[in-house]
N, C-alpha and C positions, 0 to 999 in steps of 0.2 A: 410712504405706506399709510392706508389710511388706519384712522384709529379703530374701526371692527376690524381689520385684517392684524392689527397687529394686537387688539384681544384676543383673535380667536388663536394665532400661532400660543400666545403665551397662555391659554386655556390646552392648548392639545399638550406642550411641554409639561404642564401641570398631571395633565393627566398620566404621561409618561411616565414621569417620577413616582406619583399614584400606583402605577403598575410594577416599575419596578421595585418600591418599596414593599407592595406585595408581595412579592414572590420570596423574600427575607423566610425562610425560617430556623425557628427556635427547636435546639436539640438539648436536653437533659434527661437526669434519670435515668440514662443507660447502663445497663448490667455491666461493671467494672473488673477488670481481670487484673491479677499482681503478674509482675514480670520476673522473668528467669535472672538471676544474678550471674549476670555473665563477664565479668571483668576478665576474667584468664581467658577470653578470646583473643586478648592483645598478646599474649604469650605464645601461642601458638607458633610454632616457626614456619614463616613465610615461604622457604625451600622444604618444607616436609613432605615426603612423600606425599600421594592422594589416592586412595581409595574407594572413598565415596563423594559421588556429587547428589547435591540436591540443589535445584532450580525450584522458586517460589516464585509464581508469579500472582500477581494481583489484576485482576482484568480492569481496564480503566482506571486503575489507580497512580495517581496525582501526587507530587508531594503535599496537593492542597487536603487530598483523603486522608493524608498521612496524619496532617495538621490538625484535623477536626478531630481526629478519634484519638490523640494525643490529649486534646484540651478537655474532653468527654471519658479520655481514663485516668483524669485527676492530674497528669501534664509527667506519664512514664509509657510507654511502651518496647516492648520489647523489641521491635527493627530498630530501636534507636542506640543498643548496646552495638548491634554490630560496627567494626571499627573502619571501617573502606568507605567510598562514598562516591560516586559521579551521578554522570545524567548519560540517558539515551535519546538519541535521537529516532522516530520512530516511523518517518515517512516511507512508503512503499514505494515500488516502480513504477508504480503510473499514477499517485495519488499524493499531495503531500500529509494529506489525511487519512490515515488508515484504515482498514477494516481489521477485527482477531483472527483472521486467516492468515491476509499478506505479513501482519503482524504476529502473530502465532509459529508460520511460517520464517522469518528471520530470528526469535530466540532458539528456533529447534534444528536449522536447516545451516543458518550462518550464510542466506541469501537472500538477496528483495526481490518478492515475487507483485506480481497484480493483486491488487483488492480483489476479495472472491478467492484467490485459487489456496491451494493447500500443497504443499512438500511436493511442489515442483517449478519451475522455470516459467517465466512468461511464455517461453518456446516451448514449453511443457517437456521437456527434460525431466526425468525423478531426480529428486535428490534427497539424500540420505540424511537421518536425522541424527539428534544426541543419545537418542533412546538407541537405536539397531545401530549406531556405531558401536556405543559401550558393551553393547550384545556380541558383537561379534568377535572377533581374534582379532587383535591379541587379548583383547581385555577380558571377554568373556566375563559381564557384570550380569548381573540380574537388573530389572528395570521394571517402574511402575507409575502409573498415571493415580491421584488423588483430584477430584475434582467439584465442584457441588452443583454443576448445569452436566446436562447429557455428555456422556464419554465424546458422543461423537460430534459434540460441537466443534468452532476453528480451534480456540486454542490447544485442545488434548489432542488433536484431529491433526495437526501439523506433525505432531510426534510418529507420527504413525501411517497417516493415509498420503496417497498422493492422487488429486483430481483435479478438474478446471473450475469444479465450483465446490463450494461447501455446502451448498441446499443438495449434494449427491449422496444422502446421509446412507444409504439404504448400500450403497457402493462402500463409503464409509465405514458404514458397521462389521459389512463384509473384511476389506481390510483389517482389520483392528484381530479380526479372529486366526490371524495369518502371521499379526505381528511379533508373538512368542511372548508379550509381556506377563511377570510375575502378578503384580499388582493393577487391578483395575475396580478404581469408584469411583462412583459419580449416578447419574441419574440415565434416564435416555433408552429401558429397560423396551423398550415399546419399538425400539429402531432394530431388534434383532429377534429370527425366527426361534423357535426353541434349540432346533439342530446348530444355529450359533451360539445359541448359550451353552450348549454344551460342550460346544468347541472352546470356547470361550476358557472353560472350569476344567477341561481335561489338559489344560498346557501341566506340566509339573512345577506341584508347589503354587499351585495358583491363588491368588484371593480375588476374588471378583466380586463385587456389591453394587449393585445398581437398583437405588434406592428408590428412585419413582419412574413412571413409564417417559416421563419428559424431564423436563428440568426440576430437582430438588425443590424445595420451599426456601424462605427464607429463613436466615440464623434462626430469627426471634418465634418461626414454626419448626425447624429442621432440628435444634439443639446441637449438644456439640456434637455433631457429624464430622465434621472436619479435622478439629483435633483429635479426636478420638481415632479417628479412621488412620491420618496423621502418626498417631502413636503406633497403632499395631502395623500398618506396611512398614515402616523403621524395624519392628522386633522380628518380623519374617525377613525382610530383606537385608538385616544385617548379616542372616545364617549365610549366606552364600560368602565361599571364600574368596573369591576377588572381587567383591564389591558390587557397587550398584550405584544406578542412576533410578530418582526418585522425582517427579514435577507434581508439585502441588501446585494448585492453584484455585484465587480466592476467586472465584467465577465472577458471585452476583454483584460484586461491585458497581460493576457497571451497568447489569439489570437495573441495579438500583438507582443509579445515577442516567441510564437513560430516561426511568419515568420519572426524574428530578424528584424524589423522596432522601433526604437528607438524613432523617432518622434511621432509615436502612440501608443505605450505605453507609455511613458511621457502622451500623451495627455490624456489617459486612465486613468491614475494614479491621474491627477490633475481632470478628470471629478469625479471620486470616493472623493476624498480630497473634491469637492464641496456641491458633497451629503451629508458629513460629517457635511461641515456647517450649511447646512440644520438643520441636528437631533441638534446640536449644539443650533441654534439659536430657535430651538423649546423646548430644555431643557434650557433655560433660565430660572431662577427663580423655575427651580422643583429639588424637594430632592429625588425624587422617583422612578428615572430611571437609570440602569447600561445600561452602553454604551461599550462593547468590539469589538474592531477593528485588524483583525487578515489576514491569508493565509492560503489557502488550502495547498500552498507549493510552491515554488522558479521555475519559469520560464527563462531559457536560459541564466545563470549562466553571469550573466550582471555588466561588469566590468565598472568601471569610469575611464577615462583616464586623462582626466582634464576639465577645465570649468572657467566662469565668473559669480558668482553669480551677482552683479551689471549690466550687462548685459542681465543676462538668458539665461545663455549656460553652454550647455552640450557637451565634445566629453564620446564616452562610444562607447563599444561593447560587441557581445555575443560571450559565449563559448561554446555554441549548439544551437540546435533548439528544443533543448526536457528539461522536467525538469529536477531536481537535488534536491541531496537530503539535501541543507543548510536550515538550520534551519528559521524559519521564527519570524517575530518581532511581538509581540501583546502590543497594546496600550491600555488602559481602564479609565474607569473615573465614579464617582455615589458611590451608597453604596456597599460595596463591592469589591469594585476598588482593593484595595492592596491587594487581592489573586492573583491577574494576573500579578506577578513577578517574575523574577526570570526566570531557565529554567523549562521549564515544557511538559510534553508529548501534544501531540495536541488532546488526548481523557479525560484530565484531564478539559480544557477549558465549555463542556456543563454541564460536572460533578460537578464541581464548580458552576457553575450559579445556578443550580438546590440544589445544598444543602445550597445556600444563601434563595434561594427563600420556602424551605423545613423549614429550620430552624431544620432540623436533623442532621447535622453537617456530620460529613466524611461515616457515613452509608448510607446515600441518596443514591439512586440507582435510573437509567432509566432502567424501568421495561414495558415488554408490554403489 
């Protein structure tokens, strides 16, 4: 090799390194939240009955999200009390890389669907979700969607709708007015006619909030929406006597971490951790409630470079702007709780729930 060929290779690697040192950024000074003192979650008996389920999800969140907004809340967050712990595997059936539909689609349906489609079958079959199972007999739960992107995005959209693509938003929205749920917020105000919102607000006992015509703002513009909203569907949907199923989720996670801003995803990540307190400090003293905290699937393959827990800093960066197919961390805690360890498929997640809640053991089936 001659000696320009082999400057200019060791000039381009230069530059390389150049580039990705660039992309390093510095996260501190973020608004700091105290966590729920949750030790008596260990207490809780494992065989106690269940009456209410609440599914947290975090979109695109990583145990690497986890980690940064740990180090950025002084080195405490509240998913880290809960006492269970595995990983989910999160590829779809035609993708090893997800989309929050296929993805959305297996925490709600307990089936791997194609990227793009929603609460049905690659064959397009319907299939029945966590939400209109718990709704229907035997259980008869009440049920509500908390969100901070449009209702009718993939992930709440799985709960509810069933179509071949998820840009059917207008088919979507239609759905959603059909689906009986108690509780709906989120954003996406703009995706339904008036005669839907009305439909919408006339189910019984309704709370409906759909905050901007598209997707919510960010934490650091929206405020606490999420816990807040978080707190009060918990205080309506407890009145119902046999219970309920509740899906929060921390949307812009991944918003965040697809335009690779590191400062708002932390922030996203600690407003979701807040919510958390929330259900936290509202299962205080109850036996009755499984609490699982998971991801649709891993958003912008998010490295930690280093950091000052004592301070609350983070440096980190990405290694795309699209997801990836790393496994993702589920937390759990309630009756129940020690099924959700270990690795485990991400259509195994509502499967489980439902044959705690069935008491038919590994035959349970989400049937439509």
């Amino acid at each position: 090799m001659s000696v320009k060929l082999s400057s200019f290779f060791v000039l381009l690697a230069g530059l390389a390194c150049s580039s990705i040192a660039a992309t390093i950024q510095t996260v501190d000074n973020v608004k700091q939240h105290e966590v729920v003192s949750a030790s008596w979650l260990k207490q809780i008996p494992d065989t106690a009955p269940i009456k209410n389920v609440i599914l947290m999800i975090g979109d695109g969140m990583s145990s690497e999200h986890v980690w940064a907004a740990w180090i950025c809340n002084g080195g405490k967050l509240n998913v880290e009390t809960l006492p269970y712990t595995g990983f989910s595997r999160t590829y779809s059936a035609n993708k090893l890389v997800t989309d929050s539909a296929a993805g959305g689609t297996a925490l709600a349906c307990g089936e791997k669907t194609n990227n793009g489609m929603l609460g049905q079958t690659p064959q397009g079959e319907h299939l029945q979700s966590l939400a209109s199972a718990m709704m229907a007999e035997p259980y008869g739960k009440k049920a509500g969607l908390v969100v901070t992107k449009a209702i009718t995005d993939a992930t709440p959209a799985a709960f509810y709708a069933h179509t071949s693509s998820r840009q059917n938003t207008r088919k979507i929205a239609a759905q959603l007015c059909q689906a009986g749920l108690q509780v709906v917020v989120g954003g996406g105000a703009s995706h339904f006619s008036a005669e839907q919102l009305a439909a919408l607000r006339a189910v019984t006992d309704s709370h409906v909030l759909l905050a901007a015509p598209e997707h919510c703002p960010y934490a650091a513009e929206r405020g606490n929406m999420l816990p807040e909203q978080t707190r009060h569907a918990l205080r309506l949907l407890e009145q119902s006597p046999n219970g309920f199923f509740l899906m929060i989720e921390g949307s812009e996670i991944d918003t965040a971490s697809h335009a690779r801003e590191l400062r708002r995803a932390v922030e996203e990540t600690l407003d979701f951790d807040s919510a958390l307190g929330e259900v936290l400090a509202w299962m205080k003293g109850r036996t009755d409630t499984l609490l699982v905290v998971t991801a649709d699937h891993q958003t912008g393959g998010l490295v930690i470079h280093d950091g000052n827990v004592k301070v609350g800093q983070v440096k980190g960066s990405y290694a795309t702007d699209a997801h990836t197919g790393i496994a993702v961390p589920i937390y759990a805690a309630g009756p129940g709780a020690s099924r959700f360890t270990g690795v485990m498929e991400n259509t195994e997640i509502p499967r489980i729930i439902l044959q705690l809640l069935s008491q038919q053991g590994a035959d349970a089936e989400l049937n439509l």
